[in-house]
C-alpha positions in Angstrom: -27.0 24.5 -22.7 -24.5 25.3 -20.6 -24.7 23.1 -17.8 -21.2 24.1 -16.3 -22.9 27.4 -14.8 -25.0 25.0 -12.0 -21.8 23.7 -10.6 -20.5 26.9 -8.3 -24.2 26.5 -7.1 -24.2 23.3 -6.3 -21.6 24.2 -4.5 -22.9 26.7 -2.6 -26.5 24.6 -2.2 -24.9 21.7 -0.8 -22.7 23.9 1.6 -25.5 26.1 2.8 -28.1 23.3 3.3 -25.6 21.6 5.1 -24.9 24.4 7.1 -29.0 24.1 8.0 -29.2 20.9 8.9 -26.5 21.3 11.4 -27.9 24.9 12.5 -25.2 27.1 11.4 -27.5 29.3 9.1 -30.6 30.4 10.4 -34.0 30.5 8.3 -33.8 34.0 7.5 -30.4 33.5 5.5 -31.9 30.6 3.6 -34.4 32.8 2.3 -32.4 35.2 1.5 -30.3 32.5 -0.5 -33.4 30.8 -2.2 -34.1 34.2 -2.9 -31.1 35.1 -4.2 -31.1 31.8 -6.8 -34.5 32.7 -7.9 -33.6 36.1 -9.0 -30.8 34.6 -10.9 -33.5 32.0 -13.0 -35.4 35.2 -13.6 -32.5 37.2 -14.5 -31.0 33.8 -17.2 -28.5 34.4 -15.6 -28.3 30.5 -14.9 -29.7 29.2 -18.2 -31.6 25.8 -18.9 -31.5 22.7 -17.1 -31.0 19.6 -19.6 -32.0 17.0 -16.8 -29.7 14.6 -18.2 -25.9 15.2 -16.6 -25.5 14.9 -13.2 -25.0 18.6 -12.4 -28.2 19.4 -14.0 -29.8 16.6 -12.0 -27.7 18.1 -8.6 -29.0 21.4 -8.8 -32.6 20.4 -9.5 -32.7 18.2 -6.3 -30.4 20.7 -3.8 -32.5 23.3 -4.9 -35.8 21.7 -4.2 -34.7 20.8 -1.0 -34.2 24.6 0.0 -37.6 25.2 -1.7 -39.3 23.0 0.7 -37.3 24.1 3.9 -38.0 27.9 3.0 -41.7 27.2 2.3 -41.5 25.2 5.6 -42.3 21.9 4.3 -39.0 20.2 5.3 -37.3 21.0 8.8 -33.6 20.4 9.5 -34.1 16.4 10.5 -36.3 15.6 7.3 -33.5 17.9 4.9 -31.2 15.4 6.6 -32.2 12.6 5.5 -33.8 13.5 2.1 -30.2 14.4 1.3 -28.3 11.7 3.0 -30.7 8.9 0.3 -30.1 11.3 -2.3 -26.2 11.0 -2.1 -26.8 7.3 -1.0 -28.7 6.2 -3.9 -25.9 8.2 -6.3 -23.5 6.4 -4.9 -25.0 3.1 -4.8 -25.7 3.9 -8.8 -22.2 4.4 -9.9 -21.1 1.0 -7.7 -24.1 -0.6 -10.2 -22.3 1.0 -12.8 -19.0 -0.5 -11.9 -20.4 -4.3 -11.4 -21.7 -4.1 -15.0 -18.4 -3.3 -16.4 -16.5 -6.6 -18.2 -17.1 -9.9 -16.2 -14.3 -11.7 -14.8 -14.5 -15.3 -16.9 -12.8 -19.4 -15.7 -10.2 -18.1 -18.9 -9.2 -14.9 -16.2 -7.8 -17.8 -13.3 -5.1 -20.6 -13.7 -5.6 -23.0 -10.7 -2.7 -25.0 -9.7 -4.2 -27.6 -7.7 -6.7 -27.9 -4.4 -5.9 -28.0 -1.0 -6.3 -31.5 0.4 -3.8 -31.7 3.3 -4.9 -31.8 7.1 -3.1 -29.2 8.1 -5.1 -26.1 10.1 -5.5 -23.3 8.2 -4.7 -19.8 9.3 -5.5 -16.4 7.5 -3.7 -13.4 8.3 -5.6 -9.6 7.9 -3.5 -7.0 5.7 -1.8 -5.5 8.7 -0.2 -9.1 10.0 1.1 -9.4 6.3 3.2 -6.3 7.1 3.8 -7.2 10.1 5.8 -10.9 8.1 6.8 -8.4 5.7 8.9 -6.2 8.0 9.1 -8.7 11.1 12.2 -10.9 10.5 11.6 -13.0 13.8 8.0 -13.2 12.8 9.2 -14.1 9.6 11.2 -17.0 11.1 8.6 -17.9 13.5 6.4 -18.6 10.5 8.4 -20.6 8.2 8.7 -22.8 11.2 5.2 -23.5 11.7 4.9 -24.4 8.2 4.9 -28.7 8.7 1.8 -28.0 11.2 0.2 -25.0 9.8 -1.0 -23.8 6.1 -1.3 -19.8 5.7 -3.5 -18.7 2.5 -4.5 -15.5 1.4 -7.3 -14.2 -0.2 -8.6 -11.5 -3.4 -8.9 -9.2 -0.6 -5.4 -9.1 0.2 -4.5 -8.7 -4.0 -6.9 -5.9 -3.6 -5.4 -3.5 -1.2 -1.9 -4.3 -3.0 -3.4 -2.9 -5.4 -4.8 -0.1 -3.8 -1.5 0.4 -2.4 0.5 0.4 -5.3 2.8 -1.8 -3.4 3.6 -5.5 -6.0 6.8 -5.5 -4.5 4.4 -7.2 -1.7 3.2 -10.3 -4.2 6.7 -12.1 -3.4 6.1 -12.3 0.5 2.2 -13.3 -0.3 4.1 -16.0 -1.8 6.5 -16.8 0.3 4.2 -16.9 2.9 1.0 -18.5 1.4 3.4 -21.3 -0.9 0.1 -19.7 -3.3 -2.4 -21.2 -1.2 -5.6 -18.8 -2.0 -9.5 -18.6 -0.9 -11.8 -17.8 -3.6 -15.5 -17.5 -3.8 -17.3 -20.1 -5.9 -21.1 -20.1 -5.6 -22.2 -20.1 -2.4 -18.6 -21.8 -1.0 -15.2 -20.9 -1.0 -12.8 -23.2 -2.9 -8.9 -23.6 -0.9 -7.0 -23.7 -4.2 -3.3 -22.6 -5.6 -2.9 -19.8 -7.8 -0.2 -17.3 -8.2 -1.6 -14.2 -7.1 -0.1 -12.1 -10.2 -3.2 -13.6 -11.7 -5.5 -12.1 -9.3 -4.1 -8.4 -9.9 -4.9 -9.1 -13.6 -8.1 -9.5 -12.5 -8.6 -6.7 -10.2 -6.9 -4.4 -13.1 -9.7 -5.0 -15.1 -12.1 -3.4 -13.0 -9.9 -0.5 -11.4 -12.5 1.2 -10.0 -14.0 -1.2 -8.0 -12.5 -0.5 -4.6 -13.1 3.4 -5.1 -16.8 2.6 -5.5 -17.0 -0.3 -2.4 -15.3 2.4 -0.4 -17.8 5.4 -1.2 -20.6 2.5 -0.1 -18.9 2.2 3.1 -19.0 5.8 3.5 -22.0 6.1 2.8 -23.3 3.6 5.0 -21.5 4.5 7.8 -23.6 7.9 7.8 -26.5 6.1 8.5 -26.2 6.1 11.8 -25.5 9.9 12.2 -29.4 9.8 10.1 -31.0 7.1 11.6 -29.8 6.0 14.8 -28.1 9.9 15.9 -28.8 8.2 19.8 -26.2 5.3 19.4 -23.2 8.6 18.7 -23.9 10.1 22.0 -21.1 10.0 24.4 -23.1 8.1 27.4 -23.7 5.2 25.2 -20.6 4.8 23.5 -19.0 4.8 26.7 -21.3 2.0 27.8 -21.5 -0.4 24.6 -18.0 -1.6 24.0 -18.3 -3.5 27.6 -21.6 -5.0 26.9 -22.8 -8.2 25.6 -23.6 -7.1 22.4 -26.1 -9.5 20.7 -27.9 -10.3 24.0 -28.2 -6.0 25.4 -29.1 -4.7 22.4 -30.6 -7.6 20.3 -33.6 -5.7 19.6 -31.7 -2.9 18.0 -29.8 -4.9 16.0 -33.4 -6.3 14.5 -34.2 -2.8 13.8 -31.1 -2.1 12.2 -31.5 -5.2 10.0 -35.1 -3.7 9.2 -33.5 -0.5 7.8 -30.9 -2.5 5.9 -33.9 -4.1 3.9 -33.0 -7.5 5.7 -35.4 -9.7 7.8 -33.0 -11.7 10.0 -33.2 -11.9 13.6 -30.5 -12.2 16.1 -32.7 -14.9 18.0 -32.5 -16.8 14.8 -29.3 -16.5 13.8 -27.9 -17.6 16.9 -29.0 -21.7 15.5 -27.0 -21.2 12.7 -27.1 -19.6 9.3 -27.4 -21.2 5.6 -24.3 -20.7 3.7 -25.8 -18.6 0.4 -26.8 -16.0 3.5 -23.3 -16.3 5.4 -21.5 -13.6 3.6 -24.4 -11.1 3.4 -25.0 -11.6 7.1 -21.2 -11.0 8.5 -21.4 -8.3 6.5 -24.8 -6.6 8.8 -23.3 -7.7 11.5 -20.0 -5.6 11.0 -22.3 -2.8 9.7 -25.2 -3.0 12.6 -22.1 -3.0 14.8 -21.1 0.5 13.1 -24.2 1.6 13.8 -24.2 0.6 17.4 -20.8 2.2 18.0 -19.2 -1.4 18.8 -15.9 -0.7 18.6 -16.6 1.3 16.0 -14.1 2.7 13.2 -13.4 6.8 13.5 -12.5 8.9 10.7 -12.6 8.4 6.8 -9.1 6.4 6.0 -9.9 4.4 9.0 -13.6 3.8 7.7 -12.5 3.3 4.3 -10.8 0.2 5.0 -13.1 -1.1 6.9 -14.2 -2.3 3.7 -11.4 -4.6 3.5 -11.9 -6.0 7.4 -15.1 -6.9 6.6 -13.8 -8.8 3.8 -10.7 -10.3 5.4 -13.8 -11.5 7.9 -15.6 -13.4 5.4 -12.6 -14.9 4.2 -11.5 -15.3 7.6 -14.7 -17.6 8.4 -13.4 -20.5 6.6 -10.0 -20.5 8.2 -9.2 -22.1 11.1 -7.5 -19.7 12.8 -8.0 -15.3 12.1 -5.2 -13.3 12.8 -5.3 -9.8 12.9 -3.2 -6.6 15.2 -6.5 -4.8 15.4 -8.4 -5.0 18.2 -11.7 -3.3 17.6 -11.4 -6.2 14.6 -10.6 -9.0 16.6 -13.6 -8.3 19.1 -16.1 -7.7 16.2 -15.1 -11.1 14.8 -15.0 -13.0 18.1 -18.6 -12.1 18.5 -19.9 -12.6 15.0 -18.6 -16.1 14.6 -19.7 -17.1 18.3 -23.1 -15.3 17.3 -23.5 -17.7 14.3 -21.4 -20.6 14.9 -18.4 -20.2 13.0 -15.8 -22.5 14.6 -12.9 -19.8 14.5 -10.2 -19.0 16.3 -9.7 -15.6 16.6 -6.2 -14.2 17.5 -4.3 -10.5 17.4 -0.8 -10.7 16.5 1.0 -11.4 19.7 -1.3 -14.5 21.0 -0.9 -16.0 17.5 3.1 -15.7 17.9 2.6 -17.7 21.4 0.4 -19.8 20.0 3.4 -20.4 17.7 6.5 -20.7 20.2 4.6 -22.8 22.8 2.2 -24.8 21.0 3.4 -25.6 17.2 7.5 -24.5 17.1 8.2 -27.3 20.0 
């Protein structure tokens, strides 16, 4: 079988039924297409389907999907979202895939020792790293802080090094961290010391982790566009960024939880949440709030790592103090950890370095 002859019409399926969802080809030119494809079977010009490789499996699906909008059965909305679930559900697949590849074993970390100090803990997103990195009076202004303050990082931070392709950033995690890390540990996070060379080595071992998480959060962040196409119209993005969130649109956040396959309520989360939930909960928050347009992430490198802030947010939940330069961040977090009682101190860049030269450098 020669399955390579379905990809140019894949191609051209996904193009054109794209192009009929958003209205750019009228019914008569499907037709004509579908038409044009069914010839082709007839002809063997296209060959046999094996059903088995995921170009065969493509073509079957695309080209049922202009089956049943030629013989009416579909309209544009339903194509929609019969092909949004269909690309959802492949790429949920091949993140499966990736979570089955070698586990990560107690032989994979070398703890140095636990935190035990009194010292207030503060955790820094990715872009306040750079900001020490290439900062020298930041820099300073840290270092001095150190007798009062402890900074830690997380594998989240290891993770978009890697991404990056930038080690050359390991020495100032350590500089700035003295190796102090967050790592997950059952349903808690554990406040240990490890060098963070040894969390690349694990990250190496499943490189394509963060490719797959970020394709999720691609995918997910169409959902709305699907779903929910009334929270992207301009008159209610222009209105939702200066509301309270969780008390003006509570019961759309419970719907959105509904189509997430969750059952929380905002009611009940507001008396406080059980800690094997806490992680999976930020994380519907920060993707209800996509939904919602709440200072909501625009265009793919900016969605993409997104990933990472919601991350940097879980982590950030069992600091003390949450420091990060981005705004739309900084207001998602404020209300998530007042939502669900997180006590958390939530600071962009240039508070935290007044918090430092008034009320800890004195």
């Amino acid at each position: 079988m020669d399955c390579k002859k379905f990809e140019r019409w894949n191609l051209v399926l996904k193009e054109n039924l794209n192009k009929i969802i958003s209205k750019e080809l009228n019914y008569q030119n499907a037709k004509s297409l579908f038409a044009e494809i069914v010839m082709a079977k007839k002809n063997n010009e296209l060959g046999e389907l094996c059903f088995e490789c995921e170009t065969c499996l493509d073509f079957n699906y695309y080209f049922s999907m202009l089956d049943k909008y030629v013989k009416k059965e579909y309209d544009e909305k339903e194509l929609k979202i019969r092909i949004y679930e269909y690309h959802k559900l492949e790429v949920y697949g091949k993140y499966s895939n990736v979570l089955k590849m070698p586990n990560i074993t107690e032989e994979d970390f070398k703890i140095e020792g636990e935190f035990d100090n009194s010292k207030l803990i503060v955790y820094f997103d990715m872009n306040v790293v750079n900001q020490y990195i290439d900062d020298k009076e930041f820099k300073e202004l840290v270092f001095s802080s150190k007798n009062r303050l402890a900074y830690a990082y997380s594998p989240s931070h290891m993770e978009e090094i890697s991404r990056m392709n930038s080690k050359h950033r390991v020495e100032y995690i350590v500089k700035l961290t003295n190796n102090l890390v967050m790592l997950p540990r059952g349903e808690n996070i554990i406040k240990v010391y490890e060098n963070p060379e040894k969390s690349l080595e694990r990250i190496a071992k499943i490189p394509e982790f963060n490719n797959a998480v970020e394709q999720v959060r691609l995918a997910k962040n169409q959902e709305a566009e699907v779903y929910f196409p009334e929270f992207r119209e301009q008159k209610h993005t222009r209105r939702v960024n200066n509301e309270n969130v969780f008390s003006f649109y509570e019961s759309e956040f419970n719907k959105i939880f509904m189509r997430q396959g969750r059952t929380y309520k905002i009611s009940e989360l507001r008396k406080g949440v059980k800690l094997s939930e806490r992680d999976d909960i930020i994380e519907c928050l920060y993707g209800a709030m996509d939904i919602l347009s709440f200072w909501r992430d625009k265009g793919e490198r900016k969605i993409k790592s997104g990933v990472y802030d919601i991350e940097h947010l879980k982590y950030g939940s069992w600091s003390n103090i949450f420091v990060t330069i981005d705004g739309s961040l900084a207001n998602r977090a404020t209300e998530i950890f007042q939502l669900i009682n997180i006590s958390v101190d939530v600071m962009r860049i240039e508070d935290f370095k007044k918090y430092l030269i008034e009320k800890i450098n004195i």
